[in-house]
LUMDRENNU-85755 format. One record per residue (C-alpha): residue number from 1; residue in three letters; y, z, x. Coordinates in steps of 0.2 Angstrom, whole numbers, always signed. Layout:
BEGIN
+-------+------+-------+-------+-------+
: lumro : sepa :    yy :    zz :    xx :
+-------+------+-------+-------+-------+
:   NUM :  ala :     Y :     Z :     X :
...
+-------+------+-------+-------+-------+
This chain:
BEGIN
+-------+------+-------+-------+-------+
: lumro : sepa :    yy :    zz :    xx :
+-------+------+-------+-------+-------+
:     1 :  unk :   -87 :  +169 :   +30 :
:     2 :  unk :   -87 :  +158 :   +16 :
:     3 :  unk :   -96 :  +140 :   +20 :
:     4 :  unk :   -91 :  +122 :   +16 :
:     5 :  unk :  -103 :  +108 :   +22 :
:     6 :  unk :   -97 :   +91 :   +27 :
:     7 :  unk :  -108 :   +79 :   +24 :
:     8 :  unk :  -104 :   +63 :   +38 :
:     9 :  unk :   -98 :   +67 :   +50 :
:    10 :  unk :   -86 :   +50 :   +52 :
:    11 :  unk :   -66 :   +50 :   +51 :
:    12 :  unk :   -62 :   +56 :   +35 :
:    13 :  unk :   -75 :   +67 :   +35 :
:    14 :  unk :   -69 :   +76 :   +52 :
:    15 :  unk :   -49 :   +70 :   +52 :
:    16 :  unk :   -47 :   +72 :   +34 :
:    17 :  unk :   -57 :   +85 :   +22 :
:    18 :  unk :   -65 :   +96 :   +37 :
:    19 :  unk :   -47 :  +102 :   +40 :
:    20 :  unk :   -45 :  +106 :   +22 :
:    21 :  unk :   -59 :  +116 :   +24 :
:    22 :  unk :   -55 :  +125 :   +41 :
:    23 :  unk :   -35 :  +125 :   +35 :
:    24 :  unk :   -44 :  +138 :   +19 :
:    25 :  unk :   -55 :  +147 :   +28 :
:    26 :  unk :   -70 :  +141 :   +29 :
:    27 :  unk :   -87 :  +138 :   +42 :
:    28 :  unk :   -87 :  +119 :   +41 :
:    29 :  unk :  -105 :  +111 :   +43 :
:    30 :  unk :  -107 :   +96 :   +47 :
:    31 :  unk :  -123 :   +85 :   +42 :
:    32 :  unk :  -125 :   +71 :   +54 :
:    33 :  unk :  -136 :   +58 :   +59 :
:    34 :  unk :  -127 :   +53 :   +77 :
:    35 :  unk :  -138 :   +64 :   +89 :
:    36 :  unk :  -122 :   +66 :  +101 :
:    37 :  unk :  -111 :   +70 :   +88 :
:    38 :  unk :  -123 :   +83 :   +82 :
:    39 :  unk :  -125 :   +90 :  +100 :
:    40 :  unk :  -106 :   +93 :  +105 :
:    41 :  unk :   -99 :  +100 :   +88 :
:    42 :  unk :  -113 :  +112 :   +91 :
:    43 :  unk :  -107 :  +114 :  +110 :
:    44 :  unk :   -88 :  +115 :  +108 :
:    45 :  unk :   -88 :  +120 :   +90 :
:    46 :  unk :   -71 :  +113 :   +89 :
:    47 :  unk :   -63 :   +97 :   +90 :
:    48 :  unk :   -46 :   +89 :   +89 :
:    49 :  unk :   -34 :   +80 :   +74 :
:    50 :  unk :   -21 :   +72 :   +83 :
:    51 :  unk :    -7 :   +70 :   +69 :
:    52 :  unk :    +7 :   +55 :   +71 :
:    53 :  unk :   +24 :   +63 :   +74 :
:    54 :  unk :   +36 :   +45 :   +78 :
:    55 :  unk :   +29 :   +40 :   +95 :
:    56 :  unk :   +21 :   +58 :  +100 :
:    57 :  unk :    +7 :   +66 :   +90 :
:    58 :  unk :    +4 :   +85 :   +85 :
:    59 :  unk :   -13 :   +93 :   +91 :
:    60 :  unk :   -24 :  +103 :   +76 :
:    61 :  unk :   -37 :  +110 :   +82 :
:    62 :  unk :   -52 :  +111 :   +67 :
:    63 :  unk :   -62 :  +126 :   +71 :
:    64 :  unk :   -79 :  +136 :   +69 :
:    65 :  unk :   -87 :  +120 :   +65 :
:    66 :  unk :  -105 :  +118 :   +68 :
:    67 :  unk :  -118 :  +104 :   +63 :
:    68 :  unk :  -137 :  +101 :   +59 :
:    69 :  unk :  -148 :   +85 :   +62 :
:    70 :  unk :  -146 :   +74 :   +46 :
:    71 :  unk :  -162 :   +69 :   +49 :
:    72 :  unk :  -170 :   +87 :   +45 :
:    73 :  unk :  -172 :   +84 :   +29 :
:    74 :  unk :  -177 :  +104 :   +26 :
:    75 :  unk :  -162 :  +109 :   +39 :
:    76 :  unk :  -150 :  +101 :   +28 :
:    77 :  unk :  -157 :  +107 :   +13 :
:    78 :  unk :  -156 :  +125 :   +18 :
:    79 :  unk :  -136 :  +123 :   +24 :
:    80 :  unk :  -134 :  +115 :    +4 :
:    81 :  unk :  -144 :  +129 :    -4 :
:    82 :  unk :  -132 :  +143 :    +5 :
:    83 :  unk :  -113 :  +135 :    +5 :
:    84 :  unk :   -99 :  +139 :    -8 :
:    85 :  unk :   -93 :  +122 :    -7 :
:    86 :  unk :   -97 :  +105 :    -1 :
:    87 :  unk :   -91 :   +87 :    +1 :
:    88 :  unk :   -97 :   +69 :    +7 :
:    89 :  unk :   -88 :   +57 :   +15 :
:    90 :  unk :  -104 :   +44 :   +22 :
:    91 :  unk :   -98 :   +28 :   +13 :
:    92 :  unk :  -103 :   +19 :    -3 :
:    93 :  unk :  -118 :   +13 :    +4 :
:    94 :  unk :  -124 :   +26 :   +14 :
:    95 :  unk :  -126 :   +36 :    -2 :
:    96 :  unk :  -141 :   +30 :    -6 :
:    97 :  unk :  -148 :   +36 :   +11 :
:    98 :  unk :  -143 :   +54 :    +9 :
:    99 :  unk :  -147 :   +56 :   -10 :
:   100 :  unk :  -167 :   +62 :    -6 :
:   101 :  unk :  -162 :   +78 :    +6 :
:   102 :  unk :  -146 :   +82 :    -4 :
:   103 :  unk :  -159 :   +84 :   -21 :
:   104 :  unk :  -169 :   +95 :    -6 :
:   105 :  unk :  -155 :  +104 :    -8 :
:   106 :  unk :  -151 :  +107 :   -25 :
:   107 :  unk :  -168 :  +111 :   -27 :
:   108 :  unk :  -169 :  +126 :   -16 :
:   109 :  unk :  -152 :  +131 :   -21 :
:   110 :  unk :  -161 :  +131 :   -40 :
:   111 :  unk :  -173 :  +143 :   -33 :
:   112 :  unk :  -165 :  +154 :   -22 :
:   113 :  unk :  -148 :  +157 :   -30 :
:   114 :  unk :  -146 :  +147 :   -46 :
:   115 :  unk :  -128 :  +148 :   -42 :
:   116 :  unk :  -114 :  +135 :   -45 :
:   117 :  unk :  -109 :  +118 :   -33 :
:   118 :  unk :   -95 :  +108 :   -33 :
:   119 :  unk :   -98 :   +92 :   -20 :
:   120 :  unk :   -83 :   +84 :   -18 :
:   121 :  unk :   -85 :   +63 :   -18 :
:   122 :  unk :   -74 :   +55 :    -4 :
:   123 :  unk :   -80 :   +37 :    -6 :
:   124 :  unk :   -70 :   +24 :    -9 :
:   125 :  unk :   -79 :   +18 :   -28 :
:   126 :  unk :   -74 :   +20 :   -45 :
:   127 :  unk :   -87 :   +32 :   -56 :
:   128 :  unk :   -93 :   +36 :   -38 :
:   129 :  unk :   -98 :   +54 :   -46 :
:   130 :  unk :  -111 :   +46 :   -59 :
:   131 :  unk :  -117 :   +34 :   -44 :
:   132 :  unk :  -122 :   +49 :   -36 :
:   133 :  unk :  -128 :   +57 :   -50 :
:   134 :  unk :  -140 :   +44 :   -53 :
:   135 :  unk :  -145 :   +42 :   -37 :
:   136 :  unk :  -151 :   +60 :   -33 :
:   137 :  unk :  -161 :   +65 :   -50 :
:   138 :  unk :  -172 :   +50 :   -43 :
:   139 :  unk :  -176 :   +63 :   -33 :
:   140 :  unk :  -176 :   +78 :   -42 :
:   141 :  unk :  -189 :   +88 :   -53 :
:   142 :  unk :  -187 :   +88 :   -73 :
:   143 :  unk :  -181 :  +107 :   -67 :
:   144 :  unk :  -170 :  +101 :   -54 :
:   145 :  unk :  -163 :   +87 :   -64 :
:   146 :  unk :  -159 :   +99 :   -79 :
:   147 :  unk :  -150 :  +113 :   -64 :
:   148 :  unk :  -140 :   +96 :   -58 :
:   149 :  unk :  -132 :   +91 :   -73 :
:   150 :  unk :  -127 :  +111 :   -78 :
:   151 :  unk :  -123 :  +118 :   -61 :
:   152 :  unk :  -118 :  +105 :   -50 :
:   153 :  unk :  -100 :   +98 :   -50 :
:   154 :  unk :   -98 :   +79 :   -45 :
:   155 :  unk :   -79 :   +79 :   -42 :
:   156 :  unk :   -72 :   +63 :   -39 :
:   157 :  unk :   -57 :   +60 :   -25 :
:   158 :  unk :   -45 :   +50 :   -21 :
:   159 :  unk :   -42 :   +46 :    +1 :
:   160 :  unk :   -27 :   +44 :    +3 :
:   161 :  unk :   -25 :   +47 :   +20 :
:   162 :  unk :   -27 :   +33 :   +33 :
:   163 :  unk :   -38 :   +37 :   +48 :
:   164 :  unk :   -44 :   +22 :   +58 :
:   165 :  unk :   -52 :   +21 :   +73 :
:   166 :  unk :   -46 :   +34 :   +89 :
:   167 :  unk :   -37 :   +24 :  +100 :
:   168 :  unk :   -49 :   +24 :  +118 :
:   169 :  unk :   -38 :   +33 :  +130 :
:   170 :  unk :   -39 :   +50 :  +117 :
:   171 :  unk :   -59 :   +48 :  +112 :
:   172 :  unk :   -62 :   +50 :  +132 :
:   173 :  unk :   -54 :   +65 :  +135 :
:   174 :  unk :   -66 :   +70 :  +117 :
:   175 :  unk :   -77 :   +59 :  +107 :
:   176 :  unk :   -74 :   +71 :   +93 :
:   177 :  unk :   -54 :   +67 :   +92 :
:   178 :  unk :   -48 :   +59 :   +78 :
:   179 :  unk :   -31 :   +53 :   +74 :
:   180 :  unk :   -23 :   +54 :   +58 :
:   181 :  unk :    -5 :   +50 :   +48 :
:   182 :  unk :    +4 :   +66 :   +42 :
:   183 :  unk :    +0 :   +63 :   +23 :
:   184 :  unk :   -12 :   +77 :   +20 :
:   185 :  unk :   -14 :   +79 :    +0 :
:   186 :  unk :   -31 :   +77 :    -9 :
:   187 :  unk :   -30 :   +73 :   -29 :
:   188 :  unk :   -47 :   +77 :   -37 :
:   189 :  unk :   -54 :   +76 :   -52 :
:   190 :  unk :   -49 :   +92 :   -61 :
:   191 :  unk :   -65 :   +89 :   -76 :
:   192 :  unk :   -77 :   +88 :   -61 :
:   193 :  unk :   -80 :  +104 :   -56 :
:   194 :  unk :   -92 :  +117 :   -63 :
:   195 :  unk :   -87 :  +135 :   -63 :
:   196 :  unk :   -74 :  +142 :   -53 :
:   197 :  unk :   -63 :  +129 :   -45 :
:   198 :  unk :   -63 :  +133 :   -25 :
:   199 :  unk :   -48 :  +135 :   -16 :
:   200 :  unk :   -45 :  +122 :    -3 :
:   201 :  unk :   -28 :  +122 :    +4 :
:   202 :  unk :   -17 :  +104 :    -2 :
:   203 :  unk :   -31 :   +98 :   -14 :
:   204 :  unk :   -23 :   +94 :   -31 :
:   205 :  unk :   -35 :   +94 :   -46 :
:   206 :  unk :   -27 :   +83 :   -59 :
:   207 :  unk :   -36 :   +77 :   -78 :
:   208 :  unk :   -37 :   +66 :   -83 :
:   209 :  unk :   -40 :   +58 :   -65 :
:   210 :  unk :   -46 :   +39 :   -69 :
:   211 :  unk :   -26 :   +34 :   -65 :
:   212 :  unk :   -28 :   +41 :   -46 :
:   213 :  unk :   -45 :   +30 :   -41 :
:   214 :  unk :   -37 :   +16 :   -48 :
:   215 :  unk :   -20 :   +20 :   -39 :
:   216 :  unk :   -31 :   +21 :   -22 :
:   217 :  unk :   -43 :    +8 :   -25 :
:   218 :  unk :   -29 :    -5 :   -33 :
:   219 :  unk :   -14 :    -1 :   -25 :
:   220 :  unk :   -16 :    +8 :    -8 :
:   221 :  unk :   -33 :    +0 :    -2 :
:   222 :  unk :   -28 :   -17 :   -11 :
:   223 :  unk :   -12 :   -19 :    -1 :
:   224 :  unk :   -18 :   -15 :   +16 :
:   225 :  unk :   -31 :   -29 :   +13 :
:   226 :  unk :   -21 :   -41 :   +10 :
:   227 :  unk :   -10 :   -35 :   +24 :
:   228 :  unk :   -27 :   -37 :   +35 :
:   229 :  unk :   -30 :   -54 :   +29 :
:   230 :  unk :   -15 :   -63 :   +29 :
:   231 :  unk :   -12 :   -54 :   +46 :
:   232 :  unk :   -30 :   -62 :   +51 :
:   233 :  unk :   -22 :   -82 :   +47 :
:   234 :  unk :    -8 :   -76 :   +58 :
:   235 :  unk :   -17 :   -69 :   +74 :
:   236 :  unk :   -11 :   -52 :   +73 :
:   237 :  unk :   -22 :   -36 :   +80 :
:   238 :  unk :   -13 :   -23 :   +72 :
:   239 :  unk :    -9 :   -18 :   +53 :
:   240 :  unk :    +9 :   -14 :   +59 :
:   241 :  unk :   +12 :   -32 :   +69 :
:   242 :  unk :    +6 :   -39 :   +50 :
:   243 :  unk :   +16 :   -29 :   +39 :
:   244 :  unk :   +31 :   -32 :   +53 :
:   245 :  unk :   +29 :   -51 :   +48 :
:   246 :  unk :   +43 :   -53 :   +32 :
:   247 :  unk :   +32 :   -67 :   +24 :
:   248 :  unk :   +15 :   -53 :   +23 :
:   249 :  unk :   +27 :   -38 :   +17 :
:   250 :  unk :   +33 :   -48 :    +3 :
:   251 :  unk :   +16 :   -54 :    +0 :
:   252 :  unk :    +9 :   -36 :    -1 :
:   253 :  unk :   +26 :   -32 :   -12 :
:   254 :  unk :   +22 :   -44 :   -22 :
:   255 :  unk :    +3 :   -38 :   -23 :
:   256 :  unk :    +9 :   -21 :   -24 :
:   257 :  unk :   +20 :   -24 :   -41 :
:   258 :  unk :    +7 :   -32 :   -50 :
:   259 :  unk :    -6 :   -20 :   -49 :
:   260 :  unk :   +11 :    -6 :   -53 :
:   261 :  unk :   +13 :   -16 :   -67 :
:   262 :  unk :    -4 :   -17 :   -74 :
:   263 :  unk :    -7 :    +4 :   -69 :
:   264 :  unk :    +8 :    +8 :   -79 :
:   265 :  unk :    +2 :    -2 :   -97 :
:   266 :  unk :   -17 :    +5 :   -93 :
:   267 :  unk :   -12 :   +24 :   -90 :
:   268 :  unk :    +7 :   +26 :   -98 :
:   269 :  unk :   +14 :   +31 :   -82 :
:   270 :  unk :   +31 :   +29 :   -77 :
:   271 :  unk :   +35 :   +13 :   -66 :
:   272 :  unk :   +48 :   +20 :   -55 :
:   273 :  unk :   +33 :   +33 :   -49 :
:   274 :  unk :   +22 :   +20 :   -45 :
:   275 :  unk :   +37 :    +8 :   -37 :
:   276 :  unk :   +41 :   +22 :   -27 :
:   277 :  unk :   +21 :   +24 :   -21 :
:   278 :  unk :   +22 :    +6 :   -17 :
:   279 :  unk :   +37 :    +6 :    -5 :
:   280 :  unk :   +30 :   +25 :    +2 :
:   281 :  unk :   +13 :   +13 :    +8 :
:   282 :  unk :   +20 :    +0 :   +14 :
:   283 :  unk :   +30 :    +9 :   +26 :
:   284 :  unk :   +17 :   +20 :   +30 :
:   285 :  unk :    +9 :    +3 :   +35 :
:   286 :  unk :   +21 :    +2 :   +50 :
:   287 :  unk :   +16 :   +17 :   +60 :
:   288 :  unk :   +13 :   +11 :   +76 :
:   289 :  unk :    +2 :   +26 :   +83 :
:   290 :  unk :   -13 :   +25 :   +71 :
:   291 :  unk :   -18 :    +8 :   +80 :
:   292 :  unk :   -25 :    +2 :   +62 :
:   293 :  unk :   -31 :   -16 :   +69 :
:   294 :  unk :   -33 :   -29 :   +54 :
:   295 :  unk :   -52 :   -32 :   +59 :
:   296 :  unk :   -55 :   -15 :   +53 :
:   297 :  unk :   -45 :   -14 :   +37 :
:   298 :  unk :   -50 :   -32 :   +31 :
:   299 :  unk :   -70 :   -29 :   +37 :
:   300 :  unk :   -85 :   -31 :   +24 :
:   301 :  unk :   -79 :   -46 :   +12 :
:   302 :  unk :   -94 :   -46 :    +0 :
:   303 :  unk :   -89 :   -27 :    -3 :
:   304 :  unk :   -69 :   -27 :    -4 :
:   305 :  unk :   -70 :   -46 :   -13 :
:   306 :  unk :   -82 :   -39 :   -27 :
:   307 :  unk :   -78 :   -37 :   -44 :
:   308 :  unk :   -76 :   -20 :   -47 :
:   309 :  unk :   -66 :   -18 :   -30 :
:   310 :  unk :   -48 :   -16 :   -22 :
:   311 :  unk :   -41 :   -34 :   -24 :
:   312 :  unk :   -52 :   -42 :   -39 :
:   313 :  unk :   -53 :   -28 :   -46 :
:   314 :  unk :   -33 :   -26 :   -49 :
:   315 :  unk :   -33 :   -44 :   -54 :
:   316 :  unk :   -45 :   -41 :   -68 :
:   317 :  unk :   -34 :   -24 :   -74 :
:   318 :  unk :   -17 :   -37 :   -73 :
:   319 :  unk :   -29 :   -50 :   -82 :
:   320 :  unk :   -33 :   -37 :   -96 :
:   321 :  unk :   -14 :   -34 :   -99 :
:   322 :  unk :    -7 :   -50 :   -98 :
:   323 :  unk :    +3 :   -47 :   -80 :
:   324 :  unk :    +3 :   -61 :   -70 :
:   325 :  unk :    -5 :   -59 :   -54 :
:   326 :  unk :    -1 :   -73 :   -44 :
:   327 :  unk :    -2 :   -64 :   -26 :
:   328 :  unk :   -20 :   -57 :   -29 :
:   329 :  unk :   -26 :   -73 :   -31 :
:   330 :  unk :   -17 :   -76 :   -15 :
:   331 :  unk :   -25 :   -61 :    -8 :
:   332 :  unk :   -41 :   -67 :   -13 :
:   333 :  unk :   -39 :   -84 :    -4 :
:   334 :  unk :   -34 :   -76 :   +11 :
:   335 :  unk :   -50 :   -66 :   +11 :
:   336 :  unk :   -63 :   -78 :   +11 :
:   337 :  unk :   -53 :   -85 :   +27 :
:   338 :  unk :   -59 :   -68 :   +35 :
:   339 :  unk :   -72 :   -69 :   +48 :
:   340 :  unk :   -71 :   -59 :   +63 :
:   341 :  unk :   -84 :   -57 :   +75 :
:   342 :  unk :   -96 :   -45 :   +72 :
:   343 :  unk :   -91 :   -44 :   +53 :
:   344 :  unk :  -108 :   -50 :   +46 :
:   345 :  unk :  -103 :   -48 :   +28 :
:   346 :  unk :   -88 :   -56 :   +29 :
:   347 :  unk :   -94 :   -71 :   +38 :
:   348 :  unk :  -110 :   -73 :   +25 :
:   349 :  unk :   -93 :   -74 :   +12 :
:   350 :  unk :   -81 :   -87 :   +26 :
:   351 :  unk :   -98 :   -97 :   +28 :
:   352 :  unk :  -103 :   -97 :   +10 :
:   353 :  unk :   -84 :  -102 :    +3 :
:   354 :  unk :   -86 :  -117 :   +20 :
:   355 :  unk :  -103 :  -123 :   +13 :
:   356 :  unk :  -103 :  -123 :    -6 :
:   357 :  unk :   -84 :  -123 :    -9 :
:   358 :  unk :   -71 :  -110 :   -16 :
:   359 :  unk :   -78 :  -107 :   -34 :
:   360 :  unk :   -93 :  -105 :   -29 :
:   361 :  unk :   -90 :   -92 :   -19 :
:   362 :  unk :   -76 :   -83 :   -29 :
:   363 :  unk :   -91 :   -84 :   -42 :
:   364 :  unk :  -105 :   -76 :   -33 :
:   365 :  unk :   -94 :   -64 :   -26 :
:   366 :  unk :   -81 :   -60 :   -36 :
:   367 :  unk :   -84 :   -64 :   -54 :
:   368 :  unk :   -69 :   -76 :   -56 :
:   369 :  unk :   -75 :   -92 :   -67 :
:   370 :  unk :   -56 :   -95 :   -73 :
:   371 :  unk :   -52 :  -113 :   -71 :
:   372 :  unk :   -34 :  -111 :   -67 :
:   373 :  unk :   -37 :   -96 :   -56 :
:   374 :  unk :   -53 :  -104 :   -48 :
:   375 :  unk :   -39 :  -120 :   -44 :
:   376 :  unk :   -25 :  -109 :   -38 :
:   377 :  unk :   -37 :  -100 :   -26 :
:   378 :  unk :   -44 :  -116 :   -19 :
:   379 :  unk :   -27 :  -123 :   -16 :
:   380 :  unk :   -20 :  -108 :    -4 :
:   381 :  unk :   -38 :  -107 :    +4 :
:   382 :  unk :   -34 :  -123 :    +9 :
:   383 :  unk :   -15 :  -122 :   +14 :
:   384 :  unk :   -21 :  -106 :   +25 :
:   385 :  unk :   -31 :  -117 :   +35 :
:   386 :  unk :   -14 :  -122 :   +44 :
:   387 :  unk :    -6 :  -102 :   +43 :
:   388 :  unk :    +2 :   -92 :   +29 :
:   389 :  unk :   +19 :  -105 :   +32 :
:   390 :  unk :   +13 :  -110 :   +13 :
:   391 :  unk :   +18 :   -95 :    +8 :
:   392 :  unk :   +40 :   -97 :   +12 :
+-------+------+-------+-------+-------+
């Protein structure tokens, strides 16, 4: 049977691309470094996708899954070296951590079959395939480096599907269980692959594919921030209480049309395709079962405030086309007001903005000097002290 390893083991990677695999046929291995996690897909072999169906959900069982000790460096290295197909899904900043025992991998797989890999990149970072690159021939031989950039496909994706964290009462009956929306469709970058694209059943490769992370990054992940931090000044737990509250769904409209507007002078598509994208998120926002809670969506400020991220990141694109992007700067207020407990990140950013004032925070961690936009940033950070009321 053909072989697909999964490396992380984590939501998307078991509720998302794993069932891609398992829906096209494939022995999904999964590469972990969660000792129990490890031990029971090993034991059961299976585990379960519980997909939202209005207030019910629909069971998929993922099958003839196993998993190997992340840890093992030569383990892993050996499942690389034999599969047809792999993918990662460990987070931006875990990538780093897994770069030496995937180049163990492309080494032996240099020796022992020469033959052609296509890992497939399911992290939430723009250029994310030459981030990786750079990060493994750290690790490789002058050999392995050269086998790398001929052999070895870095395809970029775009995540569009939202899996948050499994609601208790289903992770008793099985750690394992994840729960998922019903969107189920994978864009990739098409110019990625090396060789023989693979057959995975609803990934659509598309070229060029710089339109698709940017849609993701400034328009999906961008309006359920803001959705997760305006919902924080208002005291709501949930993603679909926030986007219930009229004031947060204009906001995130709002949000949503500036970033549509900037997408469609940067890549020439059409506006009603991306107007129609917007209102598809936004009610996909609503859906009650996924339990999505805004301390989740909004966590890890330094990351999602930086430059090159979901929010900023679209304000600079707006700021490069001349569309105006009032509510982002709105968004970007709202985020330095985020500081749940627990969230180290983003209480080093809530702190910082508290200690040393707004533009020197938006500086250090977002890049914006603007006057005017530093000043219109500073006066919502201080109206949200009282609530989002400013914002009728």
């Amino acid at each position: 049977m053909k072989k697909a390893v999964m490396y992380g083991g984590g939501n998307i990677g078991r509720g998302f691309i794993a069932q891609l695999f398992n829906m096209s046929g494939y022995e999904v291995v999964f590469v972990d470094v969660v000792d129990a996690l490890v031990n029971k897909m090993n034991e059961d072999r299976s585990y379960p996708i519980y997909i939202t169906n209005g207030d019910s959900y629909d069971e998929y069982k993922v099958t003839n899954v196993r998993a190997v000790d992340g840890k093992v460096e030569e383990n892993v290295a050996r499942e690389i070296a034999e599969c047809e197909v792999m993918a990662t899904a460990v987070g931006v900043n875990i990538l780093k951590f897994i770069a030496k025992p995937l180049a163990a991998g492309i080494e032996r797989r240099m020796k022992e079959s020469g033959k052609e890999l296509n890992i497939i990149i399911c992290e939430n970072k723009i250029d994310a395939d030459k981030y990786l690159r750079s990060l493994v021939n750290e690790h490789l031989s002058e050999e392995g480096k050269k086998f790398f950039e001929e052999k070895v496909g870095l395809v970029e994706a775009s995540i569009g599907r939202m899996v948050p964290a499994t609601p208790d009462a289903i992770k008793e009956k099985n750690f394992l269980a994840v729960c998922v929306e019903p969107y189920c469709t994978l864009p990739v970058d098409k110019n990625g692959f090396k060789g023989e694209i693979p057959a995975i059943k609803n990934m659509t490769p598309f070229a060029p594919f710089e339109f698709f992370i940017q849609r993701k990054l400034f328009m999906h992940n961008m309006s359920h921030a803001i959705t997760a931090y305006l919902g924080n000044l208002c005291g709501y737990n949930y993603i679909w209480e926030a986007i219930g509250d009229a004031r947060i769904r204009y906001c995130a409209l709002r949000a949503l049309l500036e970033s549509a507007t900037a997408m469609h002078k940067e890549h020439n598509v059409p506006m009603e395709e991306l107007l129609d994208h917007s209102y598809d998120l936004l009610e996909r926002f609503t859906n009650k079962l996924l339990g999505d809670t805004v301390a989740r969506v909004g966590r890890d400020t330094v990351r999602k405030l930086n430059a090159e991220d979901r929010i900023v990141g679209a304000y600079n694109l707006c700021k490069k086309h001349g569309v105006d992007y009032t509510y982002l700067l709105i968004a970007v207020a709202a985020g330095l007001r985020f500081a749940p407990e627990g969230d180290e990140p983003s209480i080093e950013v809530s702190t910082f903005a508290k200690e040393n004032g707004v533009a020197e925070a938006v500086r250090k961690y977002s890049g914006i000097t603007d006057k005017a936009d530093v000043e219109k940033i500073a006066e919502y950070y201080v109206k949200f002290e009282n609530g989002i009321d400013c914002l009728n």
